[in-house]
C-alpha positions as CSV (number, residue, x, y, z in Angstrom):
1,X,0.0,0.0,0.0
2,X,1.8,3.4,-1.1
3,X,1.9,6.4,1.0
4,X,-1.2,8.4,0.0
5,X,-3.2,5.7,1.0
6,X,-1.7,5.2,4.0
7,X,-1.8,8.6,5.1
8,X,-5.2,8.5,4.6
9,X,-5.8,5.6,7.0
10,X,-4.0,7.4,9.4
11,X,-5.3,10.5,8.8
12,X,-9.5,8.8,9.0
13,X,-8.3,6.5,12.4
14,X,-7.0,9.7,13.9
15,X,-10.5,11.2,13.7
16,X,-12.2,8.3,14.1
17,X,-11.3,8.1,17.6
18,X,-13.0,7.5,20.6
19,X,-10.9,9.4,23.1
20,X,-11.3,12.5,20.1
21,X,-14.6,11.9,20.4
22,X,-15.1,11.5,23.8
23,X,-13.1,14.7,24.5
24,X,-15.4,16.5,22.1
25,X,-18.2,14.8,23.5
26,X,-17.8,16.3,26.8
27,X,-16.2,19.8,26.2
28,X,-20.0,20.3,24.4
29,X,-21.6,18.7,27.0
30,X,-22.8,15.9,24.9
31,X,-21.9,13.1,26.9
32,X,-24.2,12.3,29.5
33,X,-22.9,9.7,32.5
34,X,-23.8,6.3,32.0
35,X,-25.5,6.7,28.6
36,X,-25.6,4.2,26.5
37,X,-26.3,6.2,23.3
38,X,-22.3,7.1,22.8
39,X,-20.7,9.7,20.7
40,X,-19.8,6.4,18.5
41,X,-23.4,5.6,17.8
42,X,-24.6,8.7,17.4
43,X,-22.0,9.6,14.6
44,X,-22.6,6.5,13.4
45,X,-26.6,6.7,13.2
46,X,-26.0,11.0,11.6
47,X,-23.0,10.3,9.9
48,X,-22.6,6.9,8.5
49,X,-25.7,4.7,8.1
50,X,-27.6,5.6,5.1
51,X,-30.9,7.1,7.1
52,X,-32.0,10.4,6.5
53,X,-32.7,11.9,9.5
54,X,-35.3,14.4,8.4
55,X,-37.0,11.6,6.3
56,X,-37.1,8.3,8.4
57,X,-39.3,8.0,11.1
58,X,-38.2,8.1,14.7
59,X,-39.3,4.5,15.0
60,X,-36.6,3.5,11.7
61,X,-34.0,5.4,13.3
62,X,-34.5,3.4,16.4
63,X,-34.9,0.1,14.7
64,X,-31.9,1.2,12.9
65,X,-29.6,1.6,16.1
66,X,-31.5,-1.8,17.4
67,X,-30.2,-3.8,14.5
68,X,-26.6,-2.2,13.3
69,X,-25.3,-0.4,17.2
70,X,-27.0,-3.2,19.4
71,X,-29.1,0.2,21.0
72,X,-31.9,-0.4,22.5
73,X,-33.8,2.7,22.4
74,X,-37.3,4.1,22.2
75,X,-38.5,7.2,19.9
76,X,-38.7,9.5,22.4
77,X,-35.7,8.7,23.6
78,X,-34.1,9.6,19.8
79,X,-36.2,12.8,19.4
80,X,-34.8,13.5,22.9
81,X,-31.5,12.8,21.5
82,X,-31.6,15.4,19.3
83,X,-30.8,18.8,21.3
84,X,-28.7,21.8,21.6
85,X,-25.9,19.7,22.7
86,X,-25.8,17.1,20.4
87,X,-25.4,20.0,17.8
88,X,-22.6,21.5,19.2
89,X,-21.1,18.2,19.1
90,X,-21.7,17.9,15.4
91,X,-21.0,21.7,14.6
92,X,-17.3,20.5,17.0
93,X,-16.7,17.5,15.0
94,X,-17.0,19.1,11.6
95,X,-14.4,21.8,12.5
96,X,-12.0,19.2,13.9
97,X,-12.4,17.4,10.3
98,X,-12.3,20.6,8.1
99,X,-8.6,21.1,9.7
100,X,-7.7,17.3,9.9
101,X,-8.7,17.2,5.8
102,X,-6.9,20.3,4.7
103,X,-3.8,18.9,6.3
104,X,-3.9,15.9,4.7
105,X,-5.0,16.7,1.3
106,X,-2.9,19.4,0.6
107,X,0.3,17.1,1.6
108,X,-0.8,15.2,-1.4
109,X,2.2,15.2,-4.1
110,X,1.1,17.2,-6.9
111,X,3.5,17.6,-9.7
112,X,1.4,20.7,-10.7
113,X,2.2,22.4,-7.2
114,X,5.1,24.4,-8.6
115,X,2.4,26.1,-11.1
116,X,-0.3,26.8,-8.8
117,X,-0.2,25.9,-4.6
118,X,-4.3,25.6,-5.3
119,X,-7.0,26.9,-7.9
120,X,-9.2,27.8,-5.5
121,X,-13.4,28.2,-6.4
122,X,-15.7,29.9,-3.9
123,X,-19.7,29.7,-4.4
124,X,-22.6,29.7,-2.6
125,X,-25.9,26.9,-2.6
126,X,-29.3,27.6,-1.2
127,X,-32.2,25.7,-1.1
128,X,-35.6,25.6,1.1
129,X,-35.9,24.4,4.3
130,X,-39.5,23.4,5.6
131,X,-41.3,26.8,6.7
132,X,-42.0,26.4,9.9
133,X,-37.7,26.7,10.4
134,X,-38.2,30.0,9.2
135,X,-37.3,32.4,12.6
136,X,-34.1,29.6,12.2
137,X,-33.3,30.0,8.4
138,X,-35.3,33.0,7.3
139,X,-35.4,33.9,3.6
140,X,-34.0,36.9,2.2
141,X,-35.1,39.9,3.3
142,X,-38.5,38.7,4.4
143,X,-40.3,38.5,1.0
144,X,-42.5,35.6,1.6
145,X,-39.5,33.0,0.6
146,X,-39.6,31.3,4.2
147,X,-36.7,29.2,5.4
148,X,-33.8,29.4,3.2
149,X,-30.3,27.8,4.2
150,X,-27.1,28.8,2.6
151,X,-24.0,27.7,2.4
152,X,-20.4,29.1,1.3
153,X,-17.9,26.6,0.1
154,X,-14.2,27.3,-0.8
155,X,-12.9,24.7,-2.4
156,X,-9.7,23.9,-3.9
157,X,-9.7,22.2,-7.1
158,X,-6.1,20.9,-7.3
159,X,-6.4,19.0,-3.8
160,X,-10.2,18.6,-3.1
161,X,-9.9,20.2,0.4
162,X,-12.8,22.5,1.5
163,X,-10.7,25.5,2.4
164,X,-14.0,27.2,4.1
165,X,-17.5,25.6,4.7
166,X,-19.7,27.6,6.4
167,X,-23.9,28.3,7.2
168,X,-24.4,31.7,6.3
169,X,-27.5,34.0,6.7
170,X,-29.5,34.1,3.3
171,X,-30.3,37.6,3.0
172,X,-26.6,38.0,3.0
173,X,-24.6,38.9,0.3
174,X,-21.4,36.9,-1.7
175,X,-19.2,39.8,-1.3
176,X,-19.9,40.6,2.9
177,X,-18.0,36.6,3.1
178,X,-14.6,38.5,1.4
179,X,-13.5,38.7,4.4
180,X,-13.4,35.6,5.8
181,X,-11.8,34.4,2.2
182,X,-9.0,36.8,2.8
183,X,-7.8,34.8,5.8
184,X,-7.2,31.9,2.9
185,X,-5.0,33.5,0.5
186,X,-1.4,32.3,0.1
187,X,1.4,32.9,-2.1
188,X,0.9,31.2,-5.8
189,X,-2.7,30.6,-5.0
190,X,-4.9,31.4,-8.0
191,X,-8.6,32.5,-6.8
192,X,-11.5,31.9,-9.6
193,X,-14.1,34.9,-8.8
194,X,-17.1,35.4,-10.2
195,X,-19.5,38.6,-10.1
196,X,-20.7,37.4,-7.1
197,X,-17.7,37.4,-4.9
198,X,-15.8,41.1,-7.2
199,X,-14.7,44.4,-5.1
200,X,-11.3,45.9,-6.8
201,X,-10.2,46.1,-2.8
202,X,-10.6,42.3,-2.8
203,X,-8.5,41.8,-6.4
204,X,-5.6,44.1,-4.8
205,X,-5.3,42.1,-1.6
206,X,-4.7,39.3,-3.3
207,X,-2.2,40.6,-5.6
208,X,-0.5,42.3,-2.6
209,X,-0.5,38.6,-1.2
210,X,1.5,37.8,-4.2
211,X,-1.4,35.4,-5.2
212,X,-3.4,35.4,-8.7
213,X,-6.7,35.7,-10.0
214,X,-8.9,35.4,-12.6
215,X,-12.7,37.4,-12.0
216,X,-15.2,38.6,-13.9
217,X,-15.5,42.0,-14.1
218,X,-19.1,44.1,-13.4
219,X,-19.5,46.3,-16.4
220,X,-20.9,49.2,-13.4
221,X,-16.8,49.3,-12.6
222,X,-15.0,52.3,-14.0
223,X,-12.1,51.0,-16.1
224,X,-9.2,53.6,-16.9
225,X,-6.4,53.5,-19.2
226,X,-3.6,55.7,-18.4
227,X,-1.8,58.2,-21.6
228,X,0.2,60.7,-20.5
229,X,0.3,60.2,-17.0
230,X,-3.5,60.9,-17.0
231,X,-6.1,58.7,-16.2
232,X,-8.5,58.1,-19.2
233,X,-12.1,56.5,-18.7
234,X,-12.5,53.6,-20.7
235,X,-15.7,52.5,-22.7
236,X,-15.6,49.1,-22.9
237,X,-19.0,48.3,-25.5
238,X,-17.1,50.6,-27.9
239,X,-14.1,48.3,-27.8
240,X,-15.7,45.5,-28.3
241,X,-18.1,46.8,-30.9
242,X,-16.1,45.7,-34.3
243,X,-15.6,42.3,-33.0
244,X,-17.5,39.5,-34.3
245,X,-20.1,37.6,-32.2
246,X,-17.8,35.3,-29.9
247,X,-14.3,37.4,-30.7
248,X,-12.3,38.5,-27.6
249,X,-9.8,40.9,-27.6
250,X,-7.1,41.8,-24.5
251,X,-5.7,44.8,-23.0
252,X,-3.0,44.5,-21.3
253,X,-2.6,47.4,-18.5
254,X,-5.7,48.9,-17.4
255,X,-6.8,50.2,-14.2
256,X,-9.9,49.1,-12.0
257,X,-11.8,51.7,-9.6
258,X,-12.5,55.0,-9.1
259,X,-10.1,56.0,-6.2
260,X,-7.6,53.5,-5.4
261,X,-6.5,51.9,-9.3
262,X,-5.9,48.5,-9.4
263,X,-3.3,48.0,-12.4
264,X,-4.4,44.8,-14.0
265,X,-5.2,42.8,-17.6
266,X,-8.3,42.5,-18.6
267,X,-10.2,40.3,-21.6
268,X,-13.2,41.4,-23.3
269,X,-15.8,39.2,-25.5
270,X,-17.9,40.2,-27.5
271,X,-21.0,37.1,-27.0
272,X,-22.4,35.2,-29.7
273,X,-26.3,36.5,-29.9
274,X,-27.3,32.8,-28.4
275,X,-25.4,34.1,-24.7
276,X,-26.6,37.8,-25.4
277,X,-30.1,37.0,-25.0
278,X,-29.7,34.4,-22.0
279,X,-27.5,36.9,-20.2
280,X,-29.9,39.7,-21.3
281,X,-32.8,37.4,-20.1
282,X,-31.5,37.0,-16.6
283,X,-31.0,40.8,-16.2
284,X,-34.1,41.3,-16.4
285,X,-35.7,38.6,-14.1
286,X,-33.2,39.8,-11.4
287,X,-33.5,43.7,-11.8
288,X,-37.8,42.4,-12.0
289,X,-37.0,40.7,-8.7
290,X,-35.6,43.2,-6.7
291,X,-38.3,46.2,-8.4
292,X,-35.5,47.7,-10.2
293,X,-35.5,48.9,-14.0
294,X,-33.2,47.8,-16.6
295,X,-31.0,50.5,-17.8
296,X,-29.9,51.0,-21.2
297,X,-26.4,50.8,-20.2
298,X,-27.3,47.2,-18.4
299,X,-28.7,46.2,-21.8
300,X,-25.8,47.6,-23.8
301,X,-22.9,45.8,-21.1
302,X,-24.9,42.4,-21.0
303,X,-23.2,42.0,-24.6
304,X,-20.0,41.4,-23.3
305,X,-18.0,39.3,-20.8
306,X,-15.1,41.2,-19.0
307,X,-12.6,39.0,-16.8
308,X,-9.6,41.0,-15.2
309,X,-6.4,38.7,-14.3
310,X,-2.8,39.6,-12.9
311,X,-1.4,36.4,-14.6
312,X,0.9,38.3,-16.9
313,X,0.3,37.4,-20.8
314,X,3.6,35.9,-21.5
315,X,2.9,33.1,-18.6
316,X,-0.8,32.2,-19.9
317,X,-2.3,33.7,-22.7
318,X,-6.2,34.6,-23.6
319,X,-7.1,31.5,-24.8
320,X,-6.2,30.0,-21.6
321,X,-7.0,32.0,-19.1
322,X,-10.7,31.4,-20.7
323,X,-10.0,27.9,-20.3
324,X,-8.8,28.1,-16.5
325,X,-11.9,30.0,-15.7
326,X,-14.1,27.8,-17.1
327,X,-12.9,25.4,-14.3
328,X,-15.5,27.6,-12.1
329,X,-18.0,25.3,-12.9
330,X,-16.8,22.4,-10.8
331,X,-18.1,23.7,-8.0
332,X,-21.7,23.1,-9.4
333,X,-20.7,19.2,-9.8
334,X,-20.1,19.6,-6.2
335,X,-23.3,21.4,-5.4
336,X,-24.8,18.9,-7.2
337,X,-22.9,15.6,-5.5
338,X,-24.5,17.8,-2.5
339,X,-27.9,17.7,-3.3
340,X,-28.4,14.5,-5.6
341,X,-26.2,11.7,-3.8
342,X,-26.6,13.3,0.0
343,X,-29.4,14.8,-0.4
344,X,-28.6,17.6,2.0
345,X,-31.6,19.7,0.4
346,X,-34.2,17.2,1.1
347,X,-36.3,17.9,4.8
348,X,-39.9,17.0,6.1
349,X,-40.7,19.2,9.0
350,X,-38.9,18.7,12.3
351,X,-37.7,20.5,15.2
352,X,-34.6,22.5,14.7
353,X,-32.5,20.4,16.5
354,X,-33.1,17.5,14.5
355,X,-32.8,19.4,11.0
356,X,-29.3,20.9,12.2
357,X,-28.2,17.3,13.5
358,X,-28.8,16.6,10.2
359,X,-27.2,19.1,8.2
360,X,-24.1,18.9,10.2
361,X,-24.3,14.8,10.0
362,X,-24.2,15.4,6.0
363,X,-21.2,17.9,5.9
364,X,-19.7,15.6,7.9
365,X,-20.1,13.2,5.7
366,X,-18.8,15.1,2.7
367,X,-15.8,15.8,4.4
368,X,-14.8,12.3,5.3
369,X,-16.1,11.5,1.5
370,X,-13.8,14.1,0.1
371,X,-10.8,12.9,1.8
372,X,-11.4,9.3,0.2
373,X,-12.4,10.5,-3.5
374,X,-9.6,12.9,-3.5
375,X,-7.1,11.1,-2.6
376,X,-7.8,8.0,-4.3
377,X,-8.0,10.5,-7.4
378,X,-4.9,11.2,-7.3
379,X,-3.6,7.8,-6.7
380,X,-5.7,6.4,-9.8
381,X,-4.9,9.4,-12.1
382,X,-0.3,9.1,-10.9
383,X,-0.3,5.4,-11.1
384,X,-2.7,4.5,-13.7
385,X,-3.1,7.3,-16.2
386,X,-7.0,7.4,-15.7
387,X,-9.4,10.1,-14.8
388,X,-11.6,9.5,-12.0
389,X,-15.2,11.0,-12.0
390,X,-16.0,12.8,-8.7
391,X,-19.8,11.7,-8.9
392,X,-19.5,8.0,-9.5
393,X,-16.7,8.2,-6.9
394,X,-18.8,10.1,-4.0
395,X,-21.8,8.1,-4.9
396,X,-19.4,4.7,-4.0
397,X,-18.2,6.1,-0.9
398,X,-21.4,7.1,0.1
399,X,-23.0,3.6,-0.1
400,X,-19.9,2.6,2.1
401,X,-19.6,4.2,4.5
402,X,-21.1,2.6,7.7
403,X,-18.2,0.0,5.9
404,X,-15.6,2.4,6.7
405,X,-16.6,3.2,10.3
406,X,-17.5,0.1,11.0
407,X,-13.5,-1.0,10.0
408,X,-12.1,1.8,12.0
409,X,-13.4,0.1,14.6
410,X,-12.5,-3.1,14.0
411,X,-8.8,-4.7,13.0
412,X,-6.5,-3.5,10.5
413,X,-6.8,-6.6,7.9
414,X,-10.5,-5.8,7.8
415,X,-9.5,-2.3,7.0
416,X,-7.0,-3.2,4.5
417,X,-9.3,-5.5,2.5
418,X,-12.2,-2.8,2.4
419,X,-9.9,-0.2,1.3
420,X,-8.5,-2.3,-1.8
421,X,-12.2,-3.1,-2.3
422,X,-12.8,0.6,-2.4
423,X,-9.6,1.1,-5.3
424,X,-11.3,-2.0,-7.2
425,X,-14.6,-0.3,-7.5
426,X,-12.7,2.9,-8.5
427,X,-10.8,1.1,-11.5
428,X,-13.5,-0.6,-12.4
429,X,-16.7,1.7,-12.6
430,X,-15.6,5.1,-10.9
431,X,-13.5,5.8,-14.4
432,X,-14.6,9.0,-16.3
433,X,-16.4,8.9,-19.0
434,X,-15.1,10.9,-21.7
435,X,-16.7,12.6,-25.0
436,X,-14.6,12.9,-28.5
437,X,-13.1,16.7,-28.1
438,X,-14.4,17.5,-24.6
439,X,-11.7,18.5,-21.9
440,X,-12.0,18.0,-18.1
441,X,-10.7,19.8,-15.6
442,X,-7.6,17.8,-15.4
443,X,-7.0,17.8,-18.4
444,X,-7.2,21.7,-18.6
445,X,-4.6,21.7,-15.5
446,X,-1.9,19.1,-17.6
447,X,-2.4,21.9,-20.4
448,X,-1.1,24.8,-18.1
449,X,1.6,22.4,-16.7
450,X,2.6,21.9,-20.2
451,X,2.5,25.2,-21.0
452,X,4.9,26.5,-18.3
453,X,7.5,23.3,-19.3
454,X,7.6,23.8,-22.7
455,X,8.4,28.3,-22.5
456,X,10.3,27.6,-18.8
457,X,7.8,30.3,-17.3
458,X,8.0,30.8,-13.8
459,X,5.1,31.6,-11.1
């Protein structure tokens, strides 16, 4: 067994613990004396068995526990199990994971770690939440949505880490979570933005953090190019107005703001008519949601894409810096692993305490899944040359994971056998499935390792 997996044994036994537990356990005063309901079996019934604890009934989850944890408990005594404390526990545990996975995914040998130290993607997901958790989850700005929960994920596409996971409030805006991303920037780390998550202050503290990024631009921003030591404002619709539908064309130095001028690259594209009217026709939905009217300059902008980047043209050029950005996306395949395989969207009504057991039971979950998929992805792509697709391989790991805990807690050769099972099933059916001309992500990534090789750039 080579390295990466055994680092991830080590890595899954060390939080898999029942002292770590235990000491959790009681620092949130989950542990009652003499209980027979243990931290062990209660991860076990929100974290590994296959129930879905705002689905089943009371009286499955307690058969459940009867048949797989030898617990003899009652349905009360399950609803009773589901409390303040037994959140905190959960909320504990899932911080104690998000550090234990970032160290151990991001030890993973990458040969593209001399490029980039992580391509990192941040994004939101909402969904509904049964309305009578509304005073818990309320929607945004109290327009009749009722419970809404949200969720910011930073995730880094080179390792598969989470490099921020967090419940936010849903009337709450991409851009007021800058913050906490700015605490996550490090040298050589390339940050995908989208208009969502764009403040020229935020593009300048990363640069002064001698990281990169790629972000869209909003056409509102006031774009200056600079002649005779004079600042020029820039209209960007007449620039792109000889190109042809789908042309792009670069400038190299402009500068972003109206006070403080961030000096950067930026790529305009003129869209093909097809994207003009789908872009066009979410303008208008949004502006008609919030009660606002569509300018004519919102109309005239919608016709082009702006992305501003201080990767310097002669280490990637337009072409690929389209390419890299189109990486976003793979946060939606996560969203959707999410939603469709963990069903973290899916709630009858239930008290508060139960739903958040259960939200935090499913992140929890993720996590652990993420540190399996991941790393065996980078096994299977080193050692055999293949791809591996994230959803086959979360879906796997999901169906196997009361497997895993039940292993931890059992001897090593039972432990060894599963996870060789778990490689098997990888090789077997977990392999991507690939269309004639289509590129994946990796593949994307080998491009810009190639790229740097062959001209001898460096980062």
């Amino acid at each position: 067994m080579n390295k990466r997996i055994k680092r991830l044994i080590e890595n899954l036994k060390y939080i898999l613990n029942s002292e770590l537990l235990k000491k959790i356990a009681i620092k949130t005063k989950f542990q009652k004396k003499d209980s027979k309901f243990t931290p062990e079996k209660f991860i076990s019934l929100c974290v590994f068995s296959n129930n879905h604890l705002c689905e089943n009934s009371l009286e499955e989850l307690s058969t459940w526990l009867r048949i797989n944890e030898n617990l003899s408990i009652t349905k009360q005594g399950v609803n009773h199990k589901f409390n303040n404390e037994s959140v905190e526990f959960l909320k504990s545990l899932f911080k104690e994971i998000m550090m234990s996975q970032s160290k151990l995914l991001s030890n993973n040998e990458r040969k593209l770690k001399s490029i980039f130290n992580s391509i990192d993607i941040c994004d939101a997901t909402s969904y509904k939440a049964p309305e009578k958790l509304k005073d818990h989850y309320e929607g945004n700005s109290g327009n009749g949505t009722g419970a809404i929960v949200k969720i910011q994920l930073e995730y880094n596409l080179l390792s598969g880490e989470f490099g921020g996971c967090k419940i936010v409030d849903s009337g709450e805006s991409d851009f007021a979570y800058l913050p906490k991303l700015e605490n996550n920037i490090g040298k050589n780390d390339l940050k995908l933005k989208d208009l969502g998550y764009f403040k020229v202050s935020h593009l300048e503290y990363i640069d002064k953090a001698e990281a990169f990024y790629i972000s869209r631009v909003k056409t509102t921003t006031n774009i200056y190019e600079k002649i005779n030591n004079k600042y020029s404002k820039m209209d960007l619709t007449e620039y792109s107005s000889s190109l042809n539908e789908g042309e792009t064309i670069e400038i190299p130095e402009v500068y972003l703001g109206a006070k403080e001028k961030l000096k950067t690259r930026i790529i305009v594209t003129n869209l093909t008519k097809e994207n003009k009217d789908k872009k066009l026709e979410t303008l208008i939905k949004n502006h008609k949601r919030k009660g606002k009217k569509v300018t004519d300059l919102a109309i005239k902008s919608s016709a082009i894409n702006v992305y501003a980047t201080n990767i310097k043209a002669h280490m990637l050029n337009t072409e690929i810096i389209h390419e890299i950005y189109s990486l976003r996306w793979q946060v939606e395949i996560m969203f959707k692993i999410w939603k469709s395989i963990f069903q973290i969207h899916i709630s009858k009504p239930v008290k508060i305490e139960r739903f958040n057991c259960h939200l935090y039971g499913k992140l929890i979950a993720l996590l652990l899944s993420t540190v399996v998929v991941f790393t065996y992805r980078d096994e299977i792509y080193y050692e055999y040359g293949k791809q591996l697709s994230e959803y086959k391989a979360f879906g796997t790991v999901k169906s196997l994971l009361f497997n895993i805990k039940q292993a931890f807690f059992n001897d090593e050769f039972t432990l060894l056998n599963l996870f060789q099972l778990i490689n098997e099933i990888f090789l077997k059916n977990g392999i991507k499935s690939r269309r004639k001309g289509e590129k994946t992500s990796l593949d994307i990534i080998e491009t810009i390792f190639e790229i740097f090789i062959s001209e001898k750039a460096v980062v």
